[in-house]
C-alpha positions as CSV (number, residue, x, y, z in Angstrom):
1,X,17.9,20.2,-16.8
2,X,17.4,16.3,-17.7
3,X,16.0,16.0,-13.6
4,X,13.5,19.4,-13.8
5,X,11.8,17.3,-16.9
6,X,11.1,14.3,-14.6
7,X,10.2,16.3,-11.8
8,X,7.7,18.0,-14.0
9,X,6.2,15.0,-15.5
10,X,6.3,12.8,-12.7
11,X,4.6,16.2,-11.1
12,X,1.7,15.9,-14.0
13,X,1.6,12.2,-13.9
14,X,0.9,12.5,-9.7
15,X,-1.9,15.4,-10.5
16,X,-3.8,13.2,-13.4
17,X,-4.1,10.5,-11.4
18,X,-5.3,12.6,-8.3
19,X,-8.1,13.8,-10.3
20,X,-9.0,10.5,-12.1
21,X,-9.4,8.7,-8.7
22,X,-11.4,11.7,-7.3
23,X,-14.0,11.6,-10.7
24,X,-14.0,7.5,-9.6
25,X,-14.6,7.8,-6.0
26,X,-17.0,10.4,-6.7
27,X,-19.1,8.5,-9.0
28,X,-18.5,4.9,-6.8
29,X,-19.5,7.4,-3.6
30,X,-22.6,8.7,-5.3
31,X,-23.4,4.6,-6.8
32,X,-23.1,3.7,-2.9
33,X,-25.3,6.0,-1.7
34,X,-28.0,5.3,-4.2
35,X,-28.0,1.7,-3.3
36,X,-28.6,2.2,0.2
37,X,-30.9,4.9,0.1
38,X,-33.0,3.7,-2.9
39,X,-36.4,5.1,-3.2
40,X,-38.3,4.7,-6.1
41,X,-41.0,7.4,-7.7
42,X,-43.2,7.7,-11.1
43,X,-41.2,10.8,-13.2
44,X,-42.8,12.5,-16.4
45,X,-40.5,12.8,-19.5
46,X,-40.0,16.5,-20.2
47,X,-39.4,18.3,-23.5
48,X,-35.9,18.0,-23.5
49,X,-34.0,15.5,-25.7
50,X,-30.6,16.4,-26.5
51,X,-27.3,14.4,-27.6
52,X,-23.8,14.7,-26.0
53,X,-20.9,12.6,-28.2
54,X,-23.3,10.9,-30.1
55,X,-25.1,9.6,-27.2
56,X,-28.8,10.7,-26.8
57,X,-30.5,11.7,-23.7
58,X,-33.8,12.8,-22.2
59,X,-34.7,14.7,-19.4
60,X,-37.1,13.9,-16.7
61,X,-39.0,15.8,-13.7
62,X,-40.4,13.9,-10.3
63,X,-41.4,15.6,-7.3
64,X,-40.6,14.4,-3.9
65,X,-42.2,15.7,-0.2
66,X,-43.7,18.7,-2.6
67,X,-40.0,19.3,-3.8
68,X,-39.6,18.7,-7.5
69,X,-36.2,17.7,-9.3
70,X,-35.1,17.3,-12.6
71,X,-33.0,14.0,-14.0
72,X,-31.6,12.8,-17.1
73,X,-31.4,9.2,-19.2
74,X,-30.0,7.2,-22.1
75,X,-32.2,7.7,-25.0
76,X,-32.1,4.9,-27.7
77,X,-34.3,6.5,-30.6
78,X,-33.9,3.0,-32.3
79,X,-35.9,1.4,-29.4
80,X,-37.4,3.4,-27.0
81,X,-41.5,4.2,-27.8
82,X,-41.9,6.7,-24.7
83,X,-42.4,10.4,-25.7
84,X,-42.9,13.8,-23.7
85,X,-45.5,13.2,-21.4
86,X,-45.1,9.5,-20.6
87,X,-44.3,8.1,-17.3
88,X,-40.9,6.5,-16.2
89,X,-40.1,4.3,-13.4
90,X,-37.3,6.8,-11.8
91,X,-35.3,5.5,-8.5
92,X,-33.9,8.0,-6.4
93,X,-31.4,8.6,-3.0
94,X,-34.1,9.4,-0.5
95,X,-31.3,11.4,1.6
96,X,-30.2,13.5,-1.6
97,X,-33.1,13.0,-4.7
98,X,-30.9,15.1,-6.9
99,X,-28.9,11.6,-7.0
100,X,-31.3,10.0,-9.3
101,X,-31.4,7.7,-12.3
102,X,-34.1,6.2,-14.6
103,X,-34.6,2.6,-13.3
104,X,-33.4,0.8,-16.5
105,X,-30.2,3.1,-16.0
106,X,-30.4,1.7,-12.4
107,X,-30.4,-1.6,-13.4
108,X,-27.8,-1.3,-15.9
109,X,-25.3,0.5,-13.6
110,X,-25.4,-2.3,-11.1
111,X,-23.4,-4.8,-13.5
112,X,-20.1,-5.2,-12.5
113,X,-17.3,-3.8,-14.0
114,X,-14.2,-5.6,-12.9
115,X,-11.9,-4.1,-15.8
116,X,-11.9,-0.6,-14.4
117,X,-9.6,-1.2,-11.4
118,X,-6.9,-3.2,-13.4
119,X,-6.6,-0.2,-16.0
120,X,-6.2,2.5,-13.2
121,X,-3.5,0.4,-11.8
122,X,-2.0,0.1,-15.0
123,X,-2.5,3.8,-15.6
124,X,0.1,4.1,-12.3
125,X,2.4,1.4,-12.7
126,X,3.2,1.8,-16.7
127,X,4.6,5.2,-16.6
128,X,6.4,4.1,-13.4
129,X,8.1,1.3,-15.1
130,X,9.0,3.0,-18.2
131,X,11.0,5.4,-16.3
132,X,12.8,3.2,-13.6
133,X,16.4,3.2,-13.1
134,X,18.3,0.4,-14.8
């Protein structure tokens, strides 16, 4: 009985960290492609502000080769002056525009971030060492 309990979290252990390196790649993949295939484009702020876990956001529109596409941005109502109908500096991934991002969100992204691999290793080797054999 004692060996199905490990099995079974050593089983859900394996699975969350499958699907936290797959939301990673899949953001780093998406932050690649971006970089490479930067394009940048005037947007119009739409009439859509909204707030997810107490972080606000707006919503954007652009058009591209006739095509138009919808974004969405940090919103600092402390700070930020613009309101519907402005104009934002938007950049975009001229192979896939639905990959888009306000330039200031852009800009902001590109800071490095060397504390996120350290933790996902320590998210593997923690639970790894807390059930070794002695």
């Amino acid at each position: 009985m004692k060996k199905n309990k490990y099995y079974i979290s050593y089983s859900l252990g394996i699975v969350a960290i499958l699907f936290i390196s797959y939301l990673v790649m899949g953001g780093f993949i998406k932050k690649q492609s971006l970089g490479r295939n930067i394009e940048y484009v005037k947007a119009i702020i739409i009439d859509h502000f909204y707030t997810i876990r107490y972080t606000d956001f707006f919503s954007y529109k652009f058009s591209v080769n006739g095509q138009e596409y919808h974004g969405s941005g940090w919103h600092y109502p402390d700070s930020d002056t613009f309101s519907v109908g402005d104009t934002i500096r938007v950049v975009y991934d001229k192979v896939n525009p639905d990959n888009n991002k306000t330039y200031r969100d852009y800009i902001y992204s590109q800071k490095e971030r060397p504390f996120i691999i350290p933790v996902l290793i320590l998210m593997v080797l923690l639970p790894l060492w807390r059930y070794r054999k002695k």
